[in-house]
C-alpha positions, 0 to 999 in steps of 0.5 A, spaced: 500 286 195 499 280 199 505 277 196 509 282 197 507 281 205 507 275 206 515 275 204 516 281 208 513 277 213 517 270 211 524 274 210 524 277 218 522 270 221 528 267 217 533 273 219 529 273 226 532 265 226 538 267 224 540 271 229 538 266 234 542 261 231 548 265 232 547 268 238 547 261 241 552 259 238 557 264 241 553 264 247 556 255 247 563 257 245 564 262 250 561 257 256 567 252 254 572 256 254 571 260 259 572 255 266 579 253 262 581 261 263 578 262 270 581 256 271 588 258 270 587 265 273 586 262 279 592 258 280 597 263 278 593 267 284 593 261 289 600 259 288 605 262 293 613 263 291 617 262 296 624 263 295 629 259 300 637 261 299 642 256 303 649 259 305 652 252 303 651 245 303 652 241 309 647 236 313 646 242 319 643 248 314 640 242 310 637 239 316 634 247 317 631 247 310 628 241 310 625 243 317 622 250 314 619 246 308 616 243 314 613 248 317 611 251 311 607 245 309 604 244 316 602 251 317 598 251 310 603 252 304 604 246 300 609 245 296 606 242 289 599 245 291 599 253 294 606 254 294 613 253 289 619 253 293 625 256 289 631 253 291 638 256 290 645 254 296 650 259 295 656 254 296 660 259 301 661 264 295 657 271 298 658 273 291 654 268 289 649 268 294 648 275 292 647 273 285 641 267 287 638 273 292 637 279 286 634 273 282 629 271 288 626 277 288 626 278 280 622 271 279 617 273 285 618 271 291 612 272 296 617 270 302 624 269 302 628 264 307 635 265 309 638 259 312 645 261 314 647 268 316 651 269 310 645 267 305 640 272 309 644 278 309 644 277 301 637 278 301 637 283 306 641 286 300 636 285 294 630 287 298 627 292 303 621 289 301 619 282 300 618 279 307 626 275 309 625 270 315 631 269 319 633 260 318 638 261 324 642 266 325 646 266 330 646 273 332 641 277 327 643 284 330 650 283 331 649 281 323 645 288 321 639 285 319 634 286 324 634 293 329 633 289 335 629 281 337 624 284 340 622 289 335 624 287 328 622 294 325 624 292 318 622 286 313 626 280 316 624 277 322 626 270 323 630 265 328 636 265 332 640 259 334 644 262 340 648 256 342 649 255 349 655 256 349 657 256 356 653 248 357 657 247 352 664 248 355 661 245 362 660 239 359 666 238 356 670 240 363 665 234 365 668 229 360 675 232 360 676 235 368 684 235 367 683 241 361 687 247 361 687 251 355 682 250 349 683 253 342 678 258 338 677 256 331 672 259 326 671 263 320 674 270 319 668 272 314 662 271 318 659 275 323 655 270 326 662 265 328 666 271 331 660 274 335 660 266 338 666 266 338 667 272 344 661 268 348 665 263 348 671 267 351 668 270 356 665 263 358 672 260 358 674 265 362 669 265 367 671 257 367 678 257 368 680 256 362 685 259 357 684 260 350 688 259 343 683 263 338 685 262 330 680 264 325 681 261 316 679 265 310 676 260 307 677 251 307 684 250 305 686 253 311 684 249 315 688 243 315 694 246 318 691 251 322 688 245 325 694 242 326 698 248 329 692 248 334 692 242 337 700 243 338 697 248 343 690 246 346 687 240 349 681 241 346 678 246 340 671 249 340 668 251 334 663 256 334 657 256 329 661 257 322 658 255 316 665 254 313 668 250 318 662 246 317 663 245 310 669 241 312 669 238 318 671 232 315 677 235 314 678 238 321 675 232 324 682 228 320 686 232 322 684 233 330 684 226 330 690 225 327 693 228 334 689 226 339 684 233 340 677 232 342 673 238 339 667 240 342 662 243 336 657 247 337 651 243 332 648 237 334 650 233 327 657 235 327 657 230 334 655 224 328 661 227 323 666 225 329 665 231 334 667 228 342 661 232 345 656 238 345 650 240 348 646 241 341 641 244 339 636 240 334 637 243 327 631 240 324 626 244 329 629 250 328 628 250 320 620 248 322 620 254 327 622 259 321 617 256 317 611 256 321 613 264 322 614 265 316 606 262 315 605 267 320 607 273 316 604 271 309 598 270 313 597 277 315 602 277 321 606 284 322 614 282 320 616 289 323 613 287 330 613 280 330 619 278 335 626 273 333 624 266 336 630 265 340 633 257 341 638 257 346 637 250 349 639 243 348 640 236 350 647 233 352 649 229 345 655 223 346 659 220 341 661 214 343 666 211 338 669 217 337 671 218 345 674 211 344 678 213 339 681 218 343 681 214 350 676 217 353 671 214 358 665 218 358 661 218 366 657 214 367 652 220 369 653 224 362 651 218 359 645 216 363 642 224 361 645 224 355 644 222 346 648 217 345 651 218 337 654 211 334 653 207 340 
């Protein structure tokens, strides 16, 4: 009888080990997995997608990316580290950018950046949920993409590089005093360039001047529209256009090649061989667009939350270029003045 206790006894001893050794063996194998798998929760939930569509690949709208990837860094989101940027550029070909916008919005985005009206009007298309910040464009309400600038009331809200269109030709009358007739060349297909395009004719209006207006339905027009204008004119203006930026080298060619001073709207086309703008830094639009869009991915209200309107700049020279052409700058624009290939 004592026997049979005494090995009752010893067996619930062994099960009772048993089952310790067991349960702390799970025990062990569940504390080193589990940091690996909390680990990885908590990186996927850090990382902030940020989708950036660019209309087209030129030193201006290269200028506003690189600015924006700024601003988003400076304002917390770092690419690398909390945020993945999504890169794609459309080329100038809308169906494209439609294409890259739709697969923007597919892959996650938390916030999308259009830089370049084409390119924001595309993920305006995709999405009326995702929050869209404007990169610059020229004229966001002109363009149906926000329902005023002072009151967004949609998911798009953004930065507006309004030219300053009238400096502008006061500058090139200062450069150029004895001009009568200017030409108009911009882009057909862009909202933003014809809305610029008509400040300019009322400005050139109201400065005595006469205006020549030629619009080109894609690149390989250019070159002889640029060549019959400057039949006609004595300098050409050119609105903000991201087609006409795409190849401004050849525009530049051709005006240079019959004596025509061209007056851009954007800072780095002076540096392509523009004679002279009042120019807006393109680099400091982008890193405004990226500070608003830390903003809205903090917590700020996109639908309340006003366009930022650049419409300042600083008088910008090329000097190489007005020899070319035998022009002599006043001495008293080049004392206040961005002197480019001095």
């Amino acid at each position: 009888m004592k026997n049979k206790r005494m090995m009752l006894v010893l067996g619930l001893i062994a099960a009772i080990l048993i089952g310790t050794f067991i349960f702390s063996l799970n025990d062990s194998n569940t504390d080193a997995t589990e940091p690996q798998t909390t680990g990885e929760q908590s990186d996927n939930g850090d990382t902030i997608k940020i989708g950036i569509l660019q209309t087209t690949s030129h030193p201006a709208l290269d200028e506003i990316t690189a600015g924006a990837i700024e601003g988003l860094a400076e304002h917390g989101y770092i690419e690398g580290e909390n945020a993945e940027i999504m890169m794609q550029n459309g080329q100038g070909d809308q169906n494209l950018m439609n294409t890259m916008a739709q697969s923007l919005v597919e892959d996650g985005a938390d916030l999308l950046v259009g830089i370049g009206t084409p390119a924001s009007q595309a993920l305006a298309n995709a999405t009326s949920d995702i929050p869209i910040i404007l990169g610059a464009v020229s004229d966001p309400v002109g363009a149906g993409l926000v329902k005023s600038e002072e009151a967004p009331g949609g998911n798009i809200t953004g930065v507006k590089d309004q030219s300053p269109v009238k400096a502008q030709l006061e500058l090139m009358l200062t450069v150029l005093p004895d001009i009568e007739q200017i030409g108009l060349l911009y882009s057909s297909g862009e909202d933003n360039a014809l809305a610029e395009a008509k400040r300019a004719e009322q400005a050139a209006e109201e400065l005595g001047l006469t205006t020549v207006t030629y619009t080109a339905s894609g690149t390989n027009e250019l070159q002889q529209l640029v060549a019959t204008l400057s039949q006609e004119v004595d300098a050409i203006y050119l609105p903000t256009d991201n087609t006409i930026a795409s190849a401004f080298d050849t525009v530049v060619s051709e005006a240079t090649r019959y004596d025509i001073p061209l007056v851009p709207t954007v800072d780095s086309m002076v540096d392509q061989g523009g004679l002279v703008t009042v120019g807006i830094n393109q680099r400091q639009l982008g890193f405004e667009s990226g500070r608003m869009g830390a903003e809205v991915l903090d917590g700020t209200d996109i639908s309340s939350f006003p366009v930022y309107v650049f419409d300042e700049g600083d008088n910008i020279i090329n000097l190489n270029q007005a020899e070319t052409l035998g022009i002599t700058i006043p001495e008293e624009i080049l004392n206040d003045a961005t002197i480019i290939n001095e």
